[in-house]
C-alpha positions in Angstrom: 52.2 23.8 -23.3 48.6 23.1 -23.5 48.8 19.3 -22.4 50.7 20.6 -19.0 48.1 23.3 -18.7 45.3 20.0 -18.6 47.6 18.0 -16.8 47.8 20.5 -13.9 44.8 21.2 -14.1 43.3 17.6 -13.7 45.9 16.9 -10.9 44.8 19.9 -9.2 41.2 18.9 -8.6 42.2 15.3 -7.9 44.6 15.9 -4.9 41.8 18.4 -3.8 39.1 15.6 -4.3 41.4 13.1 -2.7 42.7 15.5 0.1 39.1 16.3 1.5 38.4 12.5 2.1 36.5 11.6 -1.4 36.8 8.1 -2.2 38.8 7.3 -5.1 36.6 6.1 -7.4 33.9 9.2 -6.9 37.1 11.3 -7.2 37.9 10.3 -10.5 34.2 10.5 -11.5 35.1 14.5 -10.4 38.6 14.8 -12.6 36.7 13.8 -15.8 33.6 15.5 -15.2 35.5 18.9 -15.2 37.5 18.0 -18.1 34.2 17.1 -19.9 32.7 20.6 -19.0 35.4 23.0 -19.7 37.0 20.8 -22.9 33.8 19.4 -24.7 30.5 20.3 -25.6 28.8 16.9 -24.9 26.3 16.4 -22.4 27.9 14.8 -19.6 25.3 13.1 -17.8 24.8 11.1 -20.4 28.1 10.5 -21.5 28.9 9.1 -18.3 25.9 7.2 -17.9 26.9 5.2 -21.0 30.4 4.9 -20.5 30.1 3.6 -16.9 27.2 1.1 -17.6 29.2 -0.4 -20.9 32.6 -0.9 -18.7 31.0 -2.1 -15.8 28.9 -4.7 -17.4 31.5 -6.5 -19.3 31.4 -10.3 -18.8 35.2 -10.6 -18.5 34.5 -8.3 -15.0 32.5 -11.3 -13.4 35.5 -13.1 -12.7 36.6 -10.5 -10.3 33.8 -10.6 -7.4 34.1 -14.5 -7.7 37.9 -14.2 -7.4 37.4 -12.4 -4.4 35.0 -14.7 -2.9 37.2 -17.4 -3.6 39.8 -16.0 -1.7 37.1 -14.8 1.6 36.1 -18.2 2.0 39.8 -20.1 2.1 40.9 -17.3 4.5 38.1 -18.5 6.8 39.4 -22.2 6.6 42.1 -24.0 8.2 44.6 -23.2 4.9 47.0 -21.6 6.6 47.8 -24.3 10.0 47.6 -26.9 6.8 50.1 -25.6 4.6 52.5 -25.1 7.1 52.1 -28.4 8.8 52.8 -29.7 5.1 55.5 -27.3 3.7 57.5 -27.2 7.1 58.5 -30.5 6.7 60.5 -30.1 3.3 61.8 -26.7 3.8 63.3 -27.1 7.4 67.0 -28.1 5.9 66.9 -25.4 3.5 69.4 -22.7 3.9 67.2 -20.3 6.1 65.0 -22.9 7.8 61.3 -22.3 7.9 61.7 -18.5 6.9 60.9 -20.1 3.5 57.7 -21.3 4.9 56.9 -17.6 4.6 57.7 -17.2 0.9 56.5 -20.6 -0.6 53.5 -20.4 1.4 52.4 -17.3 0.1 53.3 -18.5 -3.3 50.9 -21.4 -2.6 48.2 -18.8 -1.3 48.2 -16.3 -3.7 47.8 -18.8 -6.3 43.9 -19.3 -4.4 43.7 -15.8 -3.6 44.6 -13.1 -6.0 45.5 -10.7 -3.0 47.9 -9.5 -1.9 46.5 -8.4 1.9 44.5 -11.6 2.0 47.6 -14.0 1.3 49.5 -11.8 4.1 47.0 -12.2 6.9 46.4 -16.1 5.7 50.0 -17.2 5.9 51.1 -14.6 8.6 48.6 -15.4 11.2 50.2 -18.8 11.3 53.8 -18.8 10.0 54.6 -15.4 12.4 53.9 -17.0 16.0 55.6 -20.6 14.9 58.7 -18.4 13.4 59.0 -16.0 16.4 58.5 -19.6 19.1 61.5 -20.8 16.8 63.7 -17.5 17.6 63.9 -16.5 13.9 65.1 -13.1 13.7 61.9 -11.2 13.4 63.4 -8.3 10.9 63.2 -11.1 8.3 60.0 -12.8 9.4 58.3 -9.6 8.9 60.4 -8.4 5.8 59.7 -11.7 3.6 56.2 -12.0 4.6 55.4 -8.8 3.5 57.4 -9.2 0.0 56.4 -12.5 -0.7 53.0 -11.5 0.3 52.8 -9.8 -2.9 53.2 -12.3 -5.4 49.5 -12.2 -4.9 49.4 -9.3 -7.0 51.0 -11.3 -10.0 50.8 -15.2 -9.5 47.0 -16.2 -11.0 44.2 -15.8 -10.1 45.6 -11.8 -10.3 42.8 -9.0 -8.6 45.3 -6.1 -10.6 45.6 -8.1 -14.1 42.0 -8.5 -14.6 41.6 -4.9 -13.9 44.8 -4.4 -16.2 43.3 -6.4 -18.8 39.9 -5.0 -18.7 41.1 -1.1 -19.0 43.3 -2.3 -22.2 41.0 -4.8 -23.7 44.0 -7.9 -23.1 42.9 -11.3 -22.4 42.6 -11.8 -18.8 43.5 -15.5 -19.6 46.8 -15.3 -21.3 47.5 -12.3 -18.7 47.0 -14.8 -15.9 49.2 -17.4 -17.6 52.0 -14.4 -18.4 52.5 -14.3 -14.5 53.0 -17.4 -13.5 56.5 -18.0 -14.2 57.8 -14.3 -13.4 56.0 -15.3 -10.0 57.9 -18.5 -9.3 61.6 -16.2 -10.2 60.3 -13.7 -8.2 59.8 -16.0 -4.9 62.8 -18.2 -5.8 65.0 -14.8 -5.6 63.1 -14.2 -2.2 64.6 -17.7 -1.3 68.2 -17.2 -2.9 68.0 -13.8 -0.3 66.9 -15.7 2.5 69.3 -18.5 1.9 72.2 -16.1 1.3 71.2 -13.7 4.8 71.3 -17.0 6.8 74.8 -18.2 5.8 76.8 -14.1 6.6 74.4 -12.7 9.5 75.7 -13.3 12.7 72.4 -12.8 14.4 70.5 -16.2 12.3 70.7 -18.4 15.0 66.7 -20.6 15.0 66.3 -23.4 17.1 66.9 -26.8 15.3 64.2 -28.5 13.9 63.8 -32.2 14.8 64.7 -34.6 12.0 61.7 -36.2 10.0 61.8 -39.1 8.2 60.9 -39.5 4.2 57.8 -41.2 5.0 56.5 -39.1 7.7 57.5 -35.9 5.2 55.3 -37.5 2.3 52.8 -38.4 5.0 52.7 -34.6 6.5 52.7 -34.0 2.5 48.4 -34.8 2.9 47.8 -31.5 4.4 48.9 -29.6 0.9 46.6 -31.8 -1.5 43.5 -29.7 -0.8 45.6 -26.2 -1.8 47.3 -28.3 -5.0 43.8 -29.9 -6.4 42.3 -26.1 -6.3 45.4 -24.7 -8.1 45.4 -27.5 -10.8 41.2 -26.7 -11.2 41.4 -22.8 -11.5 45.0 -22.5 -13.4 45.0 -25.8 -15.0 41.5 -25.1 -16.7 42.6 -22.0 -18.3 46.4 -23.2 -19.3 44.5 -26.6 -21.2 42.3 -24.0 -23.0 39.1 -25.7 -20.8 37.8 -22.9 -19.5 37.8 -18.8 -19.4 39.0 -16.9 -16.4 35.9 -16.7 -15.7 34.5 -19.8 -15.7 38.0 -21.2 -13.6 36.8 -18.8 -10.7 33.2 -20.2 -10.9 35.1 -23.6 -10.4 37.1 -21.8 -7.7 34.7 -20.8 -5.7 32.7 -23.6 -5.4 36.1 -25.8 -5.1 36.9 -23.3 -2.1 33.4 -24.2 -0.2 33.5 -27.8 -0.9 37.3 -27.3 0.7 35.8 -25.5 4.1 33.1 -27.8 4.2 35.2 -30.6 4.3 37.6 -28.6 6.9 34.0 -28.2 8.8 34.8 -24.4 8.7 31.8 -23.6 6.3 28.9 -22.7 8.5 25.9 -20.2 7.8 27.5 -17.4 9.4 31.3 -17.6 7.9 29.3 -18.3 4.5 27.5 -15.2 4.9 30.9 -13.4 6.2 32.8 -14.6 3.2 30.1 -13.1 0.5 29.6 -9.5 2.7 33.7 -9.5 2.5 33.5 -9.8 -1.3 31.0 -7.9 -1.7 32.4 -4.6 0.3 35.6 -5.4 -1.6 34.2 -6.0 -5.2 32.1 -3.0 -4.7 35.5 -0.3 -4.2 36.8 -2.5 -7.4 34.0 -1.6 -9.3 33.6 1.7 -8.1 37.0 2.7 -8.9 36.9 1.0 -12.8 33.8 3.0 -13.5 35.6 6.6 -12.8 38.6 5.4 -14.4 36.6 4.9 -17.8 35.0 8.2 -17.4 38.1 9.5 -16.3 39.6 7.8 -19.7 37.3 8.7 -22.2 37.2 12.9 -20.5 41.4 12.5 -21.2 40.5 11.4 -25.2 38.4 14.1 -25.8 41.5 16.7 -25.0 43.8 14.9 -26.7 45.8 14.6 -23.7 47.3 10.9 -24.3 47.8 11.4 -27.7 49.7 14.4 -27.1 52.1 12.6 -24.4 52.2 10.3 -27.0 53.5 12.0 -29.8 55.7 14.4 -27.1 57.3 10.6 -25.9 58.3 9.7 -30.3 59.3 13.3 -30.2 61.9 13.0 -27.1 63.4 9.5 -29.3 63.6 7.8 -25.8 64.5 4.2 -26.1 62.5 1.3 -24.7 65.0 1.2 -22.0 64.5 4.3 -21.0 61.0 4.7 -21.1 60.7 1.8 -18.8 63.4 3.8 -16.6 61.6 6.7 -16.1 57.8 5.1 -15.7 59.4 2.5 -13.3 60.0 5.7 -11.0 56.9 7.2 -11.8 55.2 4.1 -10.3 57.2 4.0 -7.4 56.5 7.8 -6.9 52.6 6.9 -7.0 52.9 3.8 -5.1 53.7 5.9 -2.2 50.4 7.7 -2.0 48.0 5.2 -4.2 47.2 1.7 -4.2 48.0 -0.9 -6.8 45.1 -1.1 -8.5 43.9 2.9 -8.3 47.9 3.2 -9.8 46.7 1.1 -13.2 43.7 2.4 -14.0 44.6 6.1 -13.0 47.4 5.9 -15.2 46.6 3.9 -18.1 44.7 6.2 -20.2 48.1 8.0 -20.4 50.4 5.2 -20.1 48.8 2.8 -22.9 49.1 5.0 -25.8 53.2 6.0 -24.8 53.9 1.8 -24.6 51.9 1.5 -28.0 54.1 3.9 -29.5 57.1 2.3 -28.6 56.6 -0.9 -29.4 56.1 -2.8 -26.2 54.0 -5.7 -26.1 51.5 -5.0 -23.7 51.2 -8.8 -22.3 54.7 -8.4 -21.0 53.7 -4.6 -19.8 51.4 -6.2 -17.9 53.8 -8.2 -16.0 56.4 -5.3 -15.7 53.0 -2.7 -14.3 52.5 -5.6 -11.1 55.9 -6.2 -10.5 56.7 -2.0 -10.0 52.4 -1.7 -7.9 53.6 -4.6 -5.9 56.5 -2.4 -4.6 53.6 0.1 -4.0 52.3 -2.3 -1.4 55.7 -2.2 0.9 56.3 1.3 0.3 55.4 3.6 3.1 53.1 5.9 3.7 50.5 4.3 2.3 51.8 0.6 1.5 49.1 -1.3 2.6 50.9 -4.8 3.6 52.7 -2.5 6.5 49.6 -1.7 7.8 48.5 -5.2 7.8 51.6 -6.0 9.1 51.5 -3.1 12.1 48.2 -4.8 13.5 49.6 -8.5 13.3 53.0 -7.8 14.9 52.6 -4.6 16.7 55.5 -3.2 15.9 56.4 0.4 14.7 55.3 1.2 10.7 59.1 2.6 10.5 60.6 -0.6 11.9 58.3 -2.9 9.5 59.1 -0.9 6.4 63.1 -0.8 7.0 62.8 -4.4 7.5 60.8 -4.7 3.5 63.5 -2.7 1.9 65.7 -6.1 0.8 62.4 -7.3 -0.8 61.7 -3.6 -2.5 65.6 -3.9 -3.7 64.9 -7.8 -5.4 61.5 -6.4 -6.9 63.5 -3.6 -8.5 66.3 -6.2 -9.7 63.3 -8.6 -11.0 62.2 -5.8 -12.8 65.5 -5.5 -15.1 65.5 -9.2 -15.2 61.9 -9.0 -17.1 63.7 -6.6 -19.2 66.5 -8.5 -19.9 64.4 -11.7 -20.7 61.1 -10.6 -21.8 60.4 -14.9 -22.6 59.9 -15.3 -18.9 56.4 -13.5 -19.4 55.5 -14.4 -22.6 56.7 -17.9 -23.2 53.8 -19.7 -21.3 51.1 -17.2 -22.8 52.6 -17.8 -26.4 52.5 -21.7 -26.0 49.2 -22.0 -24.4 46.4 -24.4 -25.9 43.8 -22.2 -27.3 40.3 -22.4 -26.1 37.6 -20.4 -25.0 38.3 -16.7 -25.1 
């Protein structure tokens, strides 16, 4: 009875913090500072000082502002128009037609980007006018570029699994790894959907696509060697054991300016551009981690996860159904909180509960940004409609009706990680070992 007594109480003052406008981060900073005053006798100033300057100086962190930057200065290049003039090419006779430009080119993206927004405005302010000149139907165009868009959440370099790593102490490294392959299922199901819609709607009628020979496919091919050479740097580096994540984005980021240089889109002012853009964006990051450790360490002094804990072995729920009911939990916050706010809000909670029951926490990893990608389609708050609203112009309703099939194949991926945990932790568990 006590824990719910806490538990109301801290959600009380964080809807109130969060319902008068206070950022997220400074909002958590306000949860656990009145739990530390009415729960402990420790001075709280200090407390916080200490906890916020030990978790936001952790070396393993650097590797997110450089991710970030990584991805600012290839969504100021020509990536976009050069993927699709090298990915149309192949995909054209594919069941669907160049709808799967939308998914594979995201995949492509988010594998340089490690957003999910950025890889939706990179690939959509391209693939959307070609699509819509090629009378796709749009309710697809915009569905599968804002599911697809989110495999930037999980396919490296992943913005939400370095923060998921850091709040849980995982390797960023083999949590990067871990994603890969659930990514490539999750955008081959986008493509089965796609493939499948084309063949019973009666409304999927594109225009045709003009035939292109082999050579003038492989020759188009030119255009994707940039995007593959970065990949192979920042992913293949950490697979061989060659590098740490962060050293791969050091080598992303300057891969990514010797890419727009070479593009002759790297001037002074889209340099300078590309490092405010991180830094605004690194900044909420790292704003938001710091309350959440307060936030974390406020939570241990009341015992609170413990508690849940020990109330979770006490209900005798089985793996399965844990996963059941914190699959709708996240859903449920994914409505009204981003993916990122989701992981760290929660994980002081969630962590010790998965612990309990056995559940490898590599793998929870991977389950945790398949259910916050869902977050990003979900309305109100599902920040890919938003992007999406400005690009097309078209009603939030309309745009998040046409996301559901993609919502509905994350929900079905997330029973196939279940049913085949290996597709997460094969690739970690074979890795060559090298710096950690």
């Amino acid at each position: 009875m006590e824990d719910i007594s806490i538990i109301a109480l801290f959600l009380f003052v964080l809807f109130l913090l969060l319902g008068t406008g206070v950022w997220i981060g400074l909002a958590l900073l306000g949860v656990a500072f009145v739990g530390m005053e009415l729960f402990t006798t420790r001075p709280v100033g200090d407390v916080m000082i200490t906890t916020v300057w030990t978790h936001s100086s952790s070396w393993t962190l650097a590797a997110l502002p450089l991710f970030i930057w990584m991805g600012e200065v290839l969504y100021r290049t020509r990536l976009s128009e050069d993927m699709f003039k090298g990915l149309a090419p192949w995909l054209a006779k594919l069941p669907g037609g160049l709808i799967h430009t939308n998914i594979v080119g995201c995949t492509v993206f988010a594998a340089v980007s490690g957003s999910s927004a950025a890889t939706l405005t990179t690939v959509g302010k391209m693939s959307i006018p070609e699509l819509r000149k090629r009378n796709y139907p749009e309710k697809v165009v915009i569905g599968t570029l804002a599911g697809a868009a989110t495999l930037g959440l999980m396919i490296p370099p992943s913005l939400t699994l370095i923060v998921y790593g850091v709040t849980i102490n995982e390797s960023i490294t083999k949590l990067f790894i871990a994603g890969i392959v659930p990514g490539i299922v999750l955008a081959a199901m986008f493509m089965a959907y796609v493939a499948i819609y084309s063949k019973v709607s009666k409304d999927y009628h594109p225009d045709e696509e003009q035939g292109m020979s082999f050579a003038d496919k492989v020759k188009n091919s030119r255009f994707l060697i940039p995007v593959f050479c970065l990949i192979a740097v920042v992913i293949g580096s950490m697979y061989l054991g060659l590098a740490t994540a962060t050293e791969a984005a050091a080598f992303g980021v300057i891969g990514s300016l010797i890419l727009a240089a070479s593009q002759r889109s790297l001037s002074w002012k889209t340099f300078l551009e590309s490092l405010m853009g991180a830094t605004r964006t690194s900044a909420m990051i790292a704003l938001i981690l710091a309350g959440a450790s307060f936030l974390s360490l406020a939570m241990g002094f009341t015992g609170l996860p413990r508690g849940l804990a020990n109330l979770i072995a006490d209900m005798n729920l089985s793996r399965f159904e844990l996963l059941m009911a914190l699959l709708v939990f996240y859903i449920v916050l994914g409505c009204f909180l981003d993916g990122i706010s989701s992981v760290v809000l929660t994980m002081a909670v969630v962590e010790p509960m998965i612990r309990q029951a056995g559940i490898d926490l590599l793998w929870f990893g991977i389950f945790i940004v398949v259910v916050v990608e869902m977050a990003q389609i979900t309305p109100p708050i599902g920040f890919n409609l938003f992007v999406l609203q400005g690009m097309t112009k078209h009603e939030m309703g309309f745009i998040a009706r046409c996301a559901i099939p993609m919502f509905l194949i994350m929900v079905l991926m997330v029973f196939v990680l279940i049913a085949f945990p290996e597709i997460a932790t094969w690739l970690p568990d074979n890795m060559r070992q090298g710096p950690s």
